[in-house]
N, CA, C and O atoms as a Tripos MOL2 file, in Angstrom:
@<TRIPOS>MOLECULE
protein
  228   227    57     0     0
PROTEIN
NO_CHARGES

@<TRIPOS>ATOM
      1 N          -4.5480   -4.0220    5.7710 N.3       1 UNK1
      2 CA         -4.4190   -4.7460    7.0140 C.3       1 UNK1
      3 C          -5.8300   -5.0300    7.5310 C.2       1 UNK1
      4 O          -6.7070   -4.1690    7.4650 O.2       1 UNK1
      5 N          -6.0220   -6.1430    8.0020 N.am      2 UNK2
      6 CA         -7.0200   -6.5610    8.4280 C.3       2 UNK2
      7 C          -7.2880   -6.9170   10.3800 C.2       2 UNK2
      8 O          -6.2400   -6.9900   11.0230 O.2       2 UNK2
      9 N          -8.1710   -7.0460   10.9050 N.am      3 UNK3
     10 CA         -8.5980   -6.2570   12.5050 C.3       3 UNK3
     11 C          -8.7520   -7.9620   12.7220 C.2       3 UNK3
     12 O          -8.7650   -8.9020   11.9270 O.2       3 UNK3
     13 N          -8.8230   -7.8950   13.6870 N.am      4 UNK4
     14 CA         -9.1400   -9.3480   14.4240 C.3       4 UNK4
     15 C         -10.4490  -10.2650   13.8850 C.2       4 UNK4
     16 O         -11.4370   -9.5460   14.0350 O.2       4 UNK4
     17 N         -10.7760  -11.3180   13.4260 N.am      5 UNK5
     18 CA        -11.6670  -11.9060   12.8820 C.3       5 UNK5
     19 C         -12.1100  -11.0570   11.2350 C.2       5 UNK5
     20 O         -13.0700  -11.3220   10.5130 O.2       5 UNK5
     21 N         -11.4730  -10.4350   11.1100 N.am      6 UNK6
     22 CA        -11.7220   -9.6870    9.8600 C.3       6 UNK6
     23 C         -12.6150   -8.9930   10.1010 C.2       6 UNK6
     24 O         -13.3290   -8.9200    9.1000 O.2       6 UNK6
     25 N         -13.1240   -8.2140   11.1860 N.am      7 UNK7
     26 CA        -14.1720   -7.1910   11.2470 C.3       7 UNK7
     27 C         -14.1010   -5.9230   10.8260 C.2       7 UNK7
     28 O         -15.0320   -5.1230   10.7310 O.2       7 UNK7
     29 N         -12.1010   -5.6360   10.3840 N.am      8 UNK8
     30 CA        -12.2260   -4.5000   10.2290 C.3       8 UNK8
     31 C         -11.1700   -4.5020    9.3400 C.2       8 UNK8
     32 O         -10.5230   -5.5040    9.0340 O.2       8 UNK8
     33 N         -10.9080   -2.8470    8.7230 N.am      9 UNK9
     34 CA         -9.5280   -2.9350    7.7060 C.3       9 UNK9
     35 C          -9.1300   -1.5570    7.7560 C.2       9 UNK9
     36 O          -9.8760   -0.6100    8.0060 O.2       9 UNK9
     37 N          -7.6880   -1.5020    7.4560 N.am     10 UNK10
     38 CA         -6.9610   -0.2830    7.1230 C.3      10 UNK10
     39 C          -6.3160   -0.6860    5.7020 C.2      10 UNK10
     40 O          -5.9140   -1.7690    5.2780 O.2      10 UNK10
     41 N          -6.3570    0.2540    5.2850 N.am     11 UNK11
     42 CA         -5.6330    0.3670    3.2980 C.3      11 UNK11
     43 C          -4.5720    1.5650    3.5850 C.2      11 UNK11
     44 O          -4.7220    2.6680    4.1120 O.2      11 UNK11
     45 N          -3.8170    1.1280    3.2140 N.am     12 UNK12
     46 CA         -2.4250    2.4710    3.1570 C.3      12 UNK12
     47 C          -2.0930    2.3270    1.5390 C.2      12 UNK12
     48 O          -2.0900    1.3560    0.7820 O.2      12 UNK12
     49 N          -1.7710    3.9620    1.3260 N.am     13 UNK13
     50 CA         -1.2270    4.2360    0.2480 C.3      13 UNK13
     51 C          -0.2420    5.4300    0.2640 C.2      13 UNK13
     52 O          -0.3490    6.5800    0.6910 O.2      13 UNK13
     53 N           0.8180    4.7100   -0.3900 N.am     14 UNK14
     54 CA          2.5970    5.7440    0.3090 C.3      14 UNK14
     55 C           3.1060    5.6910   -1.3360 C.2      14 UNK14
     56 O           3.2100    4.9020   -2.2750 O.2      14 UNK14
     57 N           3.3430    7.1220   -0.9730 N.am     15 UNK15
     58 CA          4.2580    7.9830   -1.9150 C.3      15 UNK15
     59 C           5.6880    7.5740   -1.6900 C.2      15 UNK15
     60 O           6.3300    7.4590   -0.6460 O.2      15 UNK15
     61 N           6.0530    7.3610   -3.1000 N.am     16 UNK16
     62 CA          7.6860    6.3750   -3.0740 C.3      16 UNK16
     63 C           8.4630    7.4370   -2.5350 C.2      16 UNK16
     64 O           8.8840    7.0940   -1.4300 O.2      16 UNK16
     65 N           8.8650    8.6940   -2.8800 N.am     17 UNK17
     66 CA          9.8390    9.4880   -2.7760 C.3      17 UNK17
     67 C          10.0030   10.2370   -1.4980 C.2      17 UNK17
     68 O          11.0690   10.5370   -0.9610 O.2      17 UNK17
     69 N           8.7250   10.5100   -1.0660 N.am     18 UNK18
     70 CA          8.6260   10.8950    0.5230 C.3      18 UNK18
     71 C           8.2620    9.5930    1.3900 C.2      18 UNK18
     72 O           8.5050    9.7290    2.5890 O.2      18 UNK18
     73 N           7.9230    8.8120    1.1450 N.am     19 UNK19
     74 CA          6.9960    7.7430    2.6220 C.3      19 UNK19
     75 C           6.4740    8.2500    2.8360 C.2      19 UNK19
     76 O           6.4370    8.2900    4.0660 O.2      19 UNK19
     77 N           5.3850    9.3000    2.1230 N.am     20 UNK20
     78 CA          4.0260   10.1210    2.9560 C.3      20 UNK20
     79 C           3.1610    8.5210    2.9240 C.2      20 UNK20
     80 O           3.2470    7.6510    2.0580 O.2      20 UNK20
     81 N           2.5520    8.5200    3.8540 N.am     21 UNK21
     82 CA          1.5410    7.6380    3.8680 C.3      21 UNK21
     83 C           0.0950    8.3690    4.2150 C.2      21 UNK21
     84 O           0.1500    9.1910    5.1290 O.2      21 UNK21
     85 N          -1.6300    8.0910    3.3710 N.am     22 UNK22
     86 CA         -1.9740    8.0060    3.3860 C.3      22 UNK22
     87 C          -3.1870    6.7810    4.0270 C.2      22 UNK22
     88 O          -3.5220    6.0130    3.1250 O.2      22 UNK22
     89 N          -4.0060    6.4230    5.6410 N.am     23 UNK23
     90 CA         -4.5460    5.4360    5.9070 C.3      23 UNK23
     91 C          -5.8680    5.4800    4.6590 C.2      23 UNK23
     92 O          -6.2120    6.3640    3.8750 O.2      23 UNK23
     93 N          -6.2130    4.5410    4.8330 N.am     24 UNK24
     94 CA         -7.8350    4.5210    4.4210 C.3      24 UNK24
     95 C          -8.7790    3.3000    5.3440 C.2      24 UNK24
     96 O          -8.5240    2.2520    5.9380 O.2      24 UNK24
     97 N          -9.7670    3.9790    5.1110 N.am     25 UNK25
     98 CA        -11.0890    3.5960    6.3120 C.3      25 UNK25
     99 C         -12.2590    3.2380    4.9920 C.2      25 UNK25
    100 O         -13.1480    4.0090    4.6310 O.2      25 UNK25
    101 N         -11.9830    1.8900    4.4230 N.am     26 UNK26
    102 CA        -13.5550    1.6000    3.7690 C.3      26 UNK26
    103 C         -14.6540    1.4310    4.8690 C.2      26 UNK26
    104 O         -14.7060    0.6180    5.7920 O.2      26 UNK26
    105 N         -15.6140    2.5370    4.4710 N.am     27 UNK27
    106 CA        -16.2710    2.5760    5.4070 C.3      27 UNK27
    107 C         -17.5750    1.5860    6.0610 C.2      27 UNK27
    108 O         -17.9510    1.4830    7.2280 O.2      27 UNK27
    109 N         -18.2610    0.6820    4.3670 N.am     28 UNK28
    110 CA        -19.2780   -0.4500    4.6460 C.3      28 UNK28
    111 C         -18.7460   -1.3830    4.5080 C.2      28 UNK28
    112 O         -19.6040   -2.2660    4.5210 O.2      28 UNK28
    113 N         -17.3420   -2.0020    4.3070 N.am     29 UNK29
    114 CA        -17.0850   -3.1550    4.1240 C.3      29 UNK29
    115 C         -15.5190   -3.1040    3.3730 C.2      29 UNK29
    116 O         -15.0510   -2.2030    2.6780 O.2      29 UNK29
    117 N         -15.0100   -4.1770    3.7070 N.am     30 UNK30
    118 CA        -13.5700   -4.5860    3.0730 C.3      30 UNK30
    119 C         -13.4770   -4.9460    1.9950 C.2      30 UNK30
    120 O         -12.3250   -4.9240    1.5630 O.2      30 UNK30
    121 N         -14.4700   -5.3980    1.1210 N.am     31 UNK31
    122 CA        -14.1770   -5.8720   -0.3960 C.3      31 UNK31
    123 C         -13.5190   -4.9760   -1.3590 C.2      31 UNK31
    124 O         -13.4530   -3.7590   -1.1900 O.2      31 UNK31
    125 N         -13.1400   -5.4640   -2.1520 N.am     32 UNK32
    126 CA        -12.5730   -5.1010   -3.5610 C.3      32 UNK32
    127 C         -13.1420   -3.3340   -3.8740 C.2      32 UNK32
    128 O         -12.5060   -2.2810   -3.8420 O.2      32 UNK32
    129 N         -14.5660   -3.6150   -4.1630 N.am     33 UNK33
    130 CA        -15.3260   -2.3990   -4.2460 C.3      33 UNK33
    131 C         -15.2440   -1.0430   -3.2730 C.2      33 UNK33
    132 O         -14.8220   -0.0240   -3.8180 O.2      33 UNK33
    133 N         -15.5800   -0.9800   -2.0270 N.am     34 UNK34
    134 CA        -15.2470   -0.6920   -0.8540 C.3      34 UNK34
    135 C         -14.3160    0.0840   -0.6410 C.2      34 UNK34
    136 O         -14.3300    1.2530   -0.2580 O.2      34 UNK34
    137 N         -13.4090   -0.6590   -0.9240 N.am     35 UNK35
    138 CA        -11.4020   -0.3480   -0.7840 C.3      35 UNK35
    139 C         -11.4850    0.5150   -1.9240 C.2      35 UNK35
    140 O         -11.2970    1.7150   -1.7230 O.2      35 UNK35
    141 N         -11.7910    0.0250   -3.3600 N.am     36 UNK36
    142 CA        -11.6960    1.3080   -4.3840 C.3      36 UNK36
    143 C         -12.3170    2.5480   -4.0540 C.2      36 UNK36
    144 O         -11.6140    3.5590   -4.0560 O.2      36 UNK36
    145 N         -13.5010    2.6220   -3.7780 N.am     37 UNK37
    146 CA        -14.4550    3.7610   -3.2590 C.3      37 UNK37
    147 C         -13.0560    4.4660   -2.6950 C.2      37 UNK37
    148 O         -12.5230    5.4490   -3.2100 O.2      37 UNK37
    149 N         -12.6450    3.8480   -1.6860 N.am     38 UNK38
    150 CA        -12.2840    4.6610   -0.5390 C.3      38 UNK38
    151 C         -11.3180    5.0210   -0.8350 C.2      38 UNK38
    152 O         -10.8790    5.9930   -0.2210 O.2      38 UNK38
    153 N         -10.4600    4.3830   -1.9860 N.am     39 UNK39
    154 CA         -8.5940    5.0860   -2.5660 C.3      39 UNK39
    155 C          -9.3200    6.3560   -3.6730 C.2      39 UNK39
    156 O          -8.8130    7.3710   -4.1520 O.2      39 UNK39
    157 N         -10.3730    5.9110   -3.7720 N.am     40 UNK40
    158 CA        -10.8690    7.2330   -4.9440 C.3      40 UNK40
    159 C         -11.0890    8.6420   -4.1110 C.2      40 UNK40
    160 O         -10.7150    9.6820   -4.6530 O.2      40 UNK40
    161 N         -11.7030    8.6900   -2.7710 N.am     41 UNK41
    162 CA        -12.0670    9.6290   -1.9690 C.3      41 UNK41
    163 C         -10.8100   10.0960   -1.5860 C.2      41 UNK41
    164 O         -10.7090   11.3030   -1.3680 O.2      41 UNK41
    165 N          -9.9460    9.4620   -1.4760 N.am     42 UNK42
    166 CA         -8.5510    9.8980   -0.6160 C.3      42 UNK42
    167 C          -7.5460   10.5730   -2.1930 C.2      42 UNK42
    168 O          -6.8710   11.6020   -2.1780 O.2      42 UNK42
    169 N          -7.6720    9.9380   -3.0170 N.am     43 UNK43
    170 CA         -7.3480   10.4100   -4.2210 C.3      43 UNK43
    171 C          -6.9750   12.0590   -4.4810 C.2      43 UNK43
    172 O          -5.9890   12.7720   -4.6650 O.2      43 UNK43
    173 N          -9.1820   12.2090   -4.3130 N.am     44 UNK44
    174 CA         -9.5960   13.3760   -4.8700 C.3      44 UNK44
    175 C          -8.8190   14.5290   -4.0870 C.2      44 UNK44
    176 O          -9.0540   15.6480   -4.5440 O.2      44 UNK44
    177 N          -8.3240   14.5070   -3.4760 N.am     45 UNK45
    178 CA         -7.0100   15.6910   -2.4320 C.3      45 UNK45
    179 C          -6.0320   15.4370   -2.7660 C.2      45 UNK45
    180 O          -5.1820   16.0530   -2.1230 O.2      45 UNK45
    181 N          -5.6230   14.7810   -3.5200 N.am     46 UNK46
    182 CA         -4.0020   14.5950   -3.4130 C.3      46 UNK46
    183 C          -3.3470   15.7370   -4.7390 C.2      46 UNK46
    184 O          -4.0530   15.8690   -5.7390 O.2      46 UNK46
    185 N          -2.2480   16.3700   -4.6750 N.am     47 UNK47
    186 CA         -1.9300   17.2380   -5.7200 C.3      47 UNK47
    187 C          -1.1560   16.3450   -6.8110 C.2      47 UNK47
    188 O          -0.5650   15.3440   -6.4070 O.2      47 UNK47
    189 N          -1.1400   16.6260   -7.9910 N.am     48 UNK48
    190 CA         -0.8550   15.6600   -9.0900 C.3      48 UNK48
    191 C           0.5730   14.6640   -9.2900 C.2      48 UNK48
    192 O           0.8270   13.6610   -9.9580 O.2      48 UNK48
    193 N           1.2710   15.4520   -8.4120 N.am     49 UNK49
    194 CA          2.3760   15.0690   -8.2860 C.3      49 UNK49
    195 C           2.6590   13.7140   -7.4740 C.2      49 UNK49
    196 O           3.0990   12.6130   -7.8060 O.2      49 UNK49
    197 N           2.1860   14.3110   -6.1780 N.am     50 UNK50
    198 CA          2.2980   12.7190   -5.5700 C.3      50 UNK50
    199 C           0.8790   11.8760   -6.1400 C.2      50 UNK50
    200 O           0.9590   10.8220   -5.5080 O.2      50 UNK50
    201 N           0.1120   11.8190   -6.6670 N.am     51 UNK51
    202 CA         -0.8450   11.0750   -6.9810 C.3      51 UNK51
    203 C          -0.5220   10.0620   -7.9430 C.2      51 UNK51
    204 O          -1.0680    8.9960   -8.2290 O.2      51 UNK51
    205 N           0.8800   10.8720   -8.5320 N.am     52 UNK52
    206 CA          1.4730   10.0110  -10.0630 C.3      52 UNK52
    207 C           2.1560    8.6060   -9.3880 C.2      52 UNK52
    208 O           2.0580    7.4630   -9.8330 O.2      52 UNK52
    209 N           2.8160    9.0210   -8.2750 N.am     53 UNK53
    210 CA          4.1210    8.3030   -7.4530 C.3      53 UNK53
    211 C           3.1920    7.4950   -6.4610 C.2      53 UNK53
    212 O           3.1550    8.0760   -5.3770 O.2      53 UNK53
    213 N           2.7330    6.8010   -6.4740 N.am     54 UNK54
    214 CA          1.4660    6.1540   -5.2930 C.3      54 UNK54
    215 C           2.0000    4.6920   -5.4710 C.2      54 UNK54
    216 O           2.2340    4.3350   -6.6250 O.2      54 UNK54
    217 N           2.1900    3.9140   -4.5680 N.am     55 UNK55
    218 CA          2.3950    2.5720   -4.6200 C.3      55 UNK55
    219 C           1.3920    1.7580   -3.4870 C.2      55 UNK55
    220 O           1.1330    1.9770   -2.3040 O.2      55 UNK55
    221 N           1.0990    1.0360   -4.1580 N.am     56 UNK56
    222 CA          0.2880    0.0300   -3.0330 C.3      56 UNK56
    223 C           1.0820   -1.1250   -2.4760 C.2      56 UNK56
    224 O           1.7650   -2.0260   -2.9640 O.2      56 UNK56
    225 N           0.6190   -0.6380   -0.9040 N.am     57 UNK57
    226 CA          1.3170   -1.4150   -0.0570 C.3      57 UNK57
    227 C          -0.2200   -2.3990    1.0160 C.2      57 UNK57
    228 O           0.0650   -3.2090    1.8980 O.2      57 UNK57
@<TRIPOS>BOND
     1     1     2 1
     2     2     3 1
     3     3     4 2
     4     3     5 am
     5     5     6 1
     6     6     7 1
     7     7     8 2
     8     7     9 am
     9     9    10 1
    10    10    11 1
    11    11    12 2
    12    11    13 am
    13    13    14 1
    14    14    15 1
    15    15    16 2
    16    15    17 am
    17    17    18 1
    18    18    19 1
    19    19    20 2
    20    19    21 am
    21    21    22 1
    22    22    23 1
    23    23    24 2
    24    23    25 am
    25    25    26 1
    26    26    27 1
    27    27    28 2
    28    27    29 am
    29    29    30 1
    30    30    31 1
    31    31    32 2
    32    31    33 am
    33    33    34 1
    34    34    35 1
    35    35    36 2
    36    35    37 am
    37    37    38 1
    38    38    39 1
    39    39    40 2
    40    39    41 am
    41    41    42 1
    42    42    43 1
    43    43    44 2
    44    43    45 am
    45    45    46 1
    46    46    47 1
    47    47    48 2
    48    47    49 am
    49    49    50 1
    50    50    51 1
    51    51    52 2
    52    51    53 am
    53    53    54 1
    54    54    55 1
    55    55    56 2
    56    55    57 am
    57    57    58 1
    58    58    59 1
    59    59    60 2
    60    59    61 am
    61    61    62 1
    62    62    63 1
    63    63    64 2
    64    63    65 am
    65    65    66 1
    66    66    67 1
    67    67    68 2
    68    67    69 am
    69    69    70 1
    70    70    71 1
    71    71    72 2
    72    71    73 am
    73    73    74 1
    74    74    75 1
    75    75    76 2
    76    75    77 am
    77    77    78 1
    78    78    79 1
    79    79    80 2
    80    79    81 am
    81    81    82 1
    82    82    83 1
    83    83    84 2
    84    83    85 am
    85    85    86 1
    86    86    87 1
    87    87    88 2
    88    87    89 am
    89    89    90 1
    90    90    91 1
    91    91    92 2
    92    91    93 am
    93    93    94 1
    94    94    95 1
    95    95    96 2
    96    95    97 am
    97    97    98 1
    98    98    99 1
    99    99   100 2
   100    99   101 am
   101   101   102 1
   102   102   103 1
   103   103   104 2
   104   103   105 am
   105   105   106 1
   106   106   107 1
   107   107   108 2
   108   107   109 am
   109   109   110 1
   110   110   111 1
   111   111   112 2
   112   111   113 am
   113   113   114 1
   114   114   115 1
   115   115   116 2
   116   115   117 am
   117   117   118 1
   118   118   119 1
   119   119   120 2
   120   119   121 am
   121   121   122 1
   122   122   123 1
   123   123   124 2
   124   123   125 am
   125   125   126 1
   126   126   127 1
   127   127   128 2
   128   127   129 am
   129   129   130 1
   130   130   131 1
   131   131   132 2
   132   131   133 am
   133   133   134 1
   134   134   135 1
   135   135   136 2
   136   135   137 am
   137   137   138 1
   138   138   139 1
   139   139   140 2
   140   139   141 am
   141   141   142 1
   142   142   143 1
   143   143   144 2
   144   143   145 am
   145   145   146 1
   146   146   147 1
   147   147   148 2
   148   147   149 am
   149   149   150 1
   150   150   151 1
   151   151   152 2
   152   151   153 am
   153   153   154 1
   154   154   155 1
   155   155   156 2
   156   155   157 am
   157   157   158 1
   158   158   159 1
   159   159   160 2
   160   159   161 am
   161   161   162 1
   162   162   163 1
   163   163   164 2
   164   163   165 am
   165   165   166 1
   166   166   167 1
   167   167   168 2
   168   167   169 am
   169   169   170 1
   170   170   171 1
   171   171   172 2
   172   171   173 am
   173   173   174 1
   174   174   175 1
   175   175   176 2
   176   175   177 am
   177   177   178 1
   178   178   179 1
   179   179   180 2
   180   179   181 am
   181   181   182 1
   182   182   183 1
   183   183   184 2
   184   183   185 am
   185   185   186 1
   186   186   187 1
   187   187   188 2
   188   187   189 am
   189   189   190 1
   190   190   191 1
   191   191   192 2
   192   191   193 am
   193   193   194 1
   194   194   195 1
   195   195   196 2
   196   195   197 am
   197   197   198 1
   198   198   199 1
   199   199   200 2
   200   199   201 am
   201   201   202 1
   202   202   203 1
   203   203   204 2
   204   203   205 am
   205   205   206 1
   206   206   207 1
   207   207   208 2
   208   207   209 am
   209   209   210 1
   210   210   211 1
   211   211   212 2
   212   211   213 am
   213   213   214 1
   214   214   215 1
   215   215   216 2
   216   215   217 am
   217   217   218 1
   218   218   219 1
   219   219   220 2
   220   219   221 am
   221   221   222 1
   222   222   223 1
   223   223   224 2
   224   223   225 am
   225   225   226 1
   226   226   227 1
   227   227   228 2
@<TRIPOS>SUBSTRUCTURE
     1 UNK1         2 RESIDUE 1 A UNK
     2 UNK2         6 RESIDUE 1 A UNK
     3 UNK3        10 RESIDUE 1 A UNK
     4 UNK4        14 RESIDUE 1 A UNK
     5 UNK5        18 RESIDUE 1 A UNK
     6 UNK6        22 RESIDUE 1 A UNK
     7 UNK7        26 RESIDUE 1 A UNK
     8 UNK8        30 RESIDUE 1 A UNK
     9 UNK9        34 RESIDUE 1 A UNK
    10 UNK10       38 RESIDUE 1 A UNK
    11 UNK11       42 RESIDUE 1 A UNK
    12 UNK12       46 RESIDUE 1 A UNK
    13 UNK13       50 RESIDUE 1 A UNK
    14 UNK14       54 RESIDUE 1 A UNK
    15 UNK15       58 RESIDUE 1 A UNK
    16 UNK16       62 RESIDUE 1 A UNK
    17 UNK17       66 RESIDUE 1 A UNK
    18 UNK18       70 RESIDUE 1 A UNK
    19 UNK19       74 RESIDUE 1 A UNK
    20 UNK20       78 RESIDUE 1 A UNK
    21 UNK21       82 RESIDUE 1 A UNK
    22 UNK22       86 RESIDUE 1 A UNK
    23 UNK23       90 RESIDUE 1 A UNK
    24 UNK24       94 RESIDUE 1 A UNK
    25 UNK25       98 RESIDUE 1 A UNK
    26 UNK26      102 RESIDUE 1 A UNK
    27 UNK27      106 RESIDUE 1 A UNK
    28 UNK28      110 RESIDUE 1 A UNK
    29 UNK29      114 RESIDUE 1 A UNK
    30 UNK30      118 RESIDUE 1 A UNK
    31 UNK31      122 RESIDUE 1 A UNK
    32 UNK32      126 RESIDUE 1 A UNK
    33 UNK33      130 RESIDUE 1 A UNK
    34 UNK34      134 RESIDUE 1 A UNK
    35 UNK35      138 RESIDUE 1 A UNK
    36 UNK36      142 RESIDUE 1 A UNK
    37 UNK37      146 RESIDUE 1 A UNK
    38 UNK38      150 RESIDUE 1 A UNK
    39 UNK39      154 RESIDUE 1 A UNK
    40 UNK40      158 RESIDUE 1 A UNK
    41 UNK41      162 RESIDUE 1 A UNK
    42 UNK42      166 RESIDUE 1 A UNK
    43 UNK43      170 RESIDUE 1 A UNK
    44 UNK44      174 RESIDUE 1 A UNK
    45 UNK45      178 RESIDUE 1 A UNK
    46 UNK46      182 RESIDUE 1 A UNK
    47 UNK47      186 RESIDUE 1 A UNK
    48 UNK48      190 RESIDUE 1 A UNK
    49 UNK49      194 RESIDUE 1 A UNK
    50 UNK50      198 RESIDUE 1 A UNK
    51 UNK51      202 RESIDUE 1 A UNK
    52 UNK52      206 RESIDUE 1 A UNK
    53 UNK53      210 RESIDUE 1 A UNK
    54 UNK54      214 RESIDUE 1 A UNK
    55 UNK55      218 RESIDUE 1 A UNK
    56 UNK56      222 RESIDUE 1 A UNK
    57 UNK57      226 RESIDUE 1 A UNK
C-alpha cells in the first residue's frame, strides 16, 4: 500500500491458515529492492512453519 503522493509504503505479508499478518516498513525507499530487504528482515523471525505458508498480498 502506498501513502499519499507515494511518499510512503506498507508491505503486508499473511499466513494463509491463520491471517497472521505481518506489516513491513521499507525503510529508504519503496522500490523493488527496498521491499525485498525488508520481507528478508521480517523473514529472519518467522518459525519455519508459517514462513512455508506466506502469501503476498
Amino acid at each position: 500500500m502506498r501513502g499519499a503522493a507515494n511518499k510512503s509504503a506498507i508491505g503486508t505479508l499473511v499466513e494463509r491458515s491463520t491471517r497472521f499478518t505481518i506489516l513491513l516498513h521499507p525503510s529508504d525507499g519503496h522500490d523493488a529492492e527496498h521491499v525485498q530487504q525488508a520481507v528478508i528482515r521480517k523473514m529472519q523471525y518467522l518459525l519455519k512453519l508459517p514462513r512455508n505458508s506466506l502469501t503476498w498480498d
